[in-house]
C-alpha positions as CSV (number, residue, x, y, z in Angstrom):
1,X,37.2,-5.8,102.0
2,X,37.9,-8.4,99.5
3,X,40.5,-7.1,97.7
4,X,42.9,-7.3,101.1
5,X,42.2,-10.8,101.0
6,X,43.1,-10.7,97.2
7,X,46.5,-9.1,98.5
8,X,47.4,-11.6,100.7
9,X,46.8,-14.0,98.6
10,X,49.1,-12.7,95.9
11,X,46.8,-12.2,93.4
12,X,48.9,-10.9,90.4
13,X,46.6,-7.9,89.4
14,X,45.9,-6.4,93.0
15,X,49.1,-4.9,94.4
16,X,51.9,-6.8,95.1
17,X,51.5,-8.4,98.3
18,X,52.5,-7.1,101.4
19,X,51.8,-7.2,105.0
20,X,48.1,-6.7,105.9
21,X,46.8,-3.4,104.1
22,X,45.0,-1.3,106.3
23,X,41.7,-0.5,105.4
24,X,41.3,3.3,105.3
25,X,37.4,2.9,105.2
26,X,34.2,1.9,102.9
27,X,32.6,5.2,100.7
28,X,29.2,3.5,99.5
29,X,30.3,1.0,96.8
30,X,33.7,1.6,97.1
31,X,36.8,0.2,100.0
32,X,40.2,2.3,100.5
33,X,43.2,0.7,101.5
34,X,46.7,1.6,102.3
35,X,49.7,-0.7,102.7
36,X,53.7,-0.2,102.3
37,X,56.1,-3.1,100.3
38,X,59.5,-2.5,100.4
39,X,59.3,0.7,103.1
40,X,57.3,3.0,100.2
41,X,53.3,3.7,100.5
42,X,50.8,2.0,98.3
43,X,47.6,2.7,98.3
44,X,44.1,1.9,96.2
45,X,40.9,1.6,95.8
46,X,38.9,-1.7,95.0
47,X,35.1,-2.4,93.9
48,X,33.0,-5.9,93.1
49,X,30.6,-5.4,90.6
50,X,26.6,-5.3,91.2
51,X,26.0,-7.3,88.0
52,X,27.5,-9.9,86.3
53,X,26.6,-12.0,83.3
54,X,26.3,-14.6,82.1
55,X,25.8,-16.5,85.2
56,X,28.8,-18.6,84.2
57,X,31.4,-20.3,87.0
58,X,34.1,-17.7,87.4
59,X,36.7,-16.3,90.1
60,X,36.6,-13.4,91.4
61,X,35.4,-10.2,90.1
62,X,36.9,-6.7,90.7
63,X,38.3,-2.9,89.6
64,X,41.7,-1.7,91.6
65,X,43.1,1.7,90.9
66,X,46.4,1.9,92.6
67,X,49.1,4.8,93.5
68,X,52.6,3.9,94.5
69,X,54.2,7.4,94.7
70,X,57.5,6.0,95.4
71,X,57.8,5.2,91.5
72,X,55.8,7.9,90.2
73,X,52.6,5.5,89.2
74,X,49.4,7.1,90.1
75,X,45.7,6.2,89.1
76,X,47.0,2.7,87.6
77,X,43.4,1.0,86.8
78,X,43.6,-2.3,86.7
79,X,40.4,-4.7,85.7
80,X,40.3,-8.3,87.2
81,X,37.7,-10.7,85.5
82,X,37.7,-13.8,87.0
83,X,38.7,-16.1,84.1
84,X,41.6,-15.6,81.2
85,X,40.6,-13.1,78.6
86,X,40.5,-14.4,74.7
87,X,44.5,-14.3,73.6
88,X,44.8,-10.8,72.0
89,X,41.5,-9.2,73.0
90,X,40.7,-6.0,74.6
91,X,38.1,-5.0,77.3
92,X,35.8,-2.5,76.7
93,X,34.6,-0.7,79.4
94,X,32.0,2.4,79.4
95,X,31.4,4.9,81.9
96,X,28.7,6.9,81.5
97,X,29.0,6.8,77.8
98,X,32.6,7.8,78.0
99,X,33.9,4.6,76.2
100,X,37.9,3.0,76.8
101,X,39.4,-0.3,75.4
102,X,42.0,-1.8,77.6
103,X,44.5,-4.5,76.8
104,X,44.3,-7.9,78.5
105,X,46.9,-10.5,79.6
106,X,45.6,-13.1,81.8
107,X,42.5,-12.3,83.9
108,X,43.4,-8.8,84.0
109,X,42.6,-5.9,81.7
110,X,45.2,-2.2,82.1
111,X,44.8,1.2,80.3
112,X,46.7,1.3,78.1
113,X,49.5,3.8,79.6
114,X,49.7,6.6,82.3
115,X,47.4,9.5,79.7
116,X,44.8,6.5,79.3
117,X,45.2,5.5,83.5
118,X,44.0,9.2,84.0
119,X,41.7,9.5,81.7
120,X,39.3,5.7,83.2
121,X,40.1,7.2,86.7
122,X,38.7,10.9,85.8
123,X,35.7,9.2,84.2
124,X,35.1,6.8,87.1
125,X,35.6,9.6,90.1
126,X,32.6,11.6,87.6
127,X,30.6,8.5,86.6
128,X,27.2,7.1,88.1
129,X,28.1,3.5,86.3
130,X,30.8,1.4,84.8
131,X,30.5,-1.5,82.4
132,X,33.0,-3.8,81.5
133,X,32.8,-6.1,78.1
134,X,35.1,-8.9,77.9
135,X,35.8,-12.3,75.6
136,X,37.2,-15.3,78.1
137,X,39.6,-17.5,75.9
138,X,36.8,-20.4,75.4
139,X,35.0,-17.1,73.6
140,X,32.2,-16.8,76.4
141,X,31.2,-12.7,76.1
142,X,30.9,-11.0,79.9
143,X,29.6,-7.9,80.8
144,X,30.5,-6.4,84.4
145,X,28.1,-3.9,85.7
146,X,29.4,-1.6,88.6
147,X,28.4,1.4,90.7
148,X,30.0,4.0,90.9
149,X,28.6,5.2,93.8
150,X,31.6,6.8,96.5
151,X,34.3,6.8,94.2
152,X,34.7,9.8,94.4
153,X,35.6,9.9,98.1
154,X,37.5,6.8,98.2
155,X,39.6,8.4,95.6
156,X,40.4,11.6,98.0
157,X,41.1,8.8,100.9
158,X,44.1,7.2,99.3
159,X,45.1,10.4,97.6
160,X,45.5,11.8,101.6
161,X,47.1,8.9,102.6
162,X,49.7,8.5,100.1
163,X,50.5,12.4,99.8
164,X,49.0,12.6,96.5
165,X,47.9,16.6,95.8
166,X,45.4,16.5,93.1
């Protein structure tokens, strides 16, 4: 649930904000939501991870993917890390040995483009883990540890609700 309070706050990374998203339910480790911003469906999927490390002050911690049909964006995985990533760096984040390197701006980390989007979210929807390596700007390493557990079935909730046919 706390990615809908990450949407009304405006957080840049979650969706853009919009009238309280509806929660479409909790699969295991994994929340579904559904919400509309300018008349047109949006929809995603949020998780906190189980592990973080170091034990250093940050904000707060979590993976979106997001589909807004109405422009044709689907499966956009977006990484939030709770402080601003090292100028230039990239994330690295491993799924079951399956290994991707995202680009960073802010506290955020994005696949690369739409072949890379579908590519994290195939891995994650057939994953049992994710970890996610980062480099904050004061050079402090992180490593994000989540389950993957029901993201598989959060996946097919916002897929239903936003018409999505996979």
């Amino acid at each position: 649930m706390l990615a809908a309070g990450f949407l009304a706050a405006g957080v840049t990374a979650a969706p853009a904000a919009a009238a309280d998203p509806r929660h479409l339910g909790t699969f295991k480790d994994w929340n579904a939501f559904l919400f509309e911003e300018k008349g047109q469906k949006v929809c995603y999927i949020s998780s906190q991870p189980k592990k973080s490390e170091p034990k250093a002050k940050r904000g707060d911690i979590y993976t979106l993917v997001t589909h807004r049909p109405a422009e044709k964006a689907l499966d956009v995985v977006s990484v939030i890390v709770g402080y601003p990533f090292k100028k230039g760096s990239e994330a690295e984040v491993s799924i079951d040995g399956k290994d991707f390197k995202l680009f960073t701006d802010g506290e955020t980390a994005w696949a690369r483009d739409a072949d890379a989007d579908r590519a994290v979210t195939s891995a994650l929807r057939n994953g049992k883990q994710m970890v996610v390596k980062g480099v904050s700007g004061r050079g402090t390493k992180t490593t994000d540890t989540y389950s993957l557990a029901g993201v598989g079935q959060a996946y097919d909730a916002i897929n239903e609700a936003c018409g999505v046919k996979r």
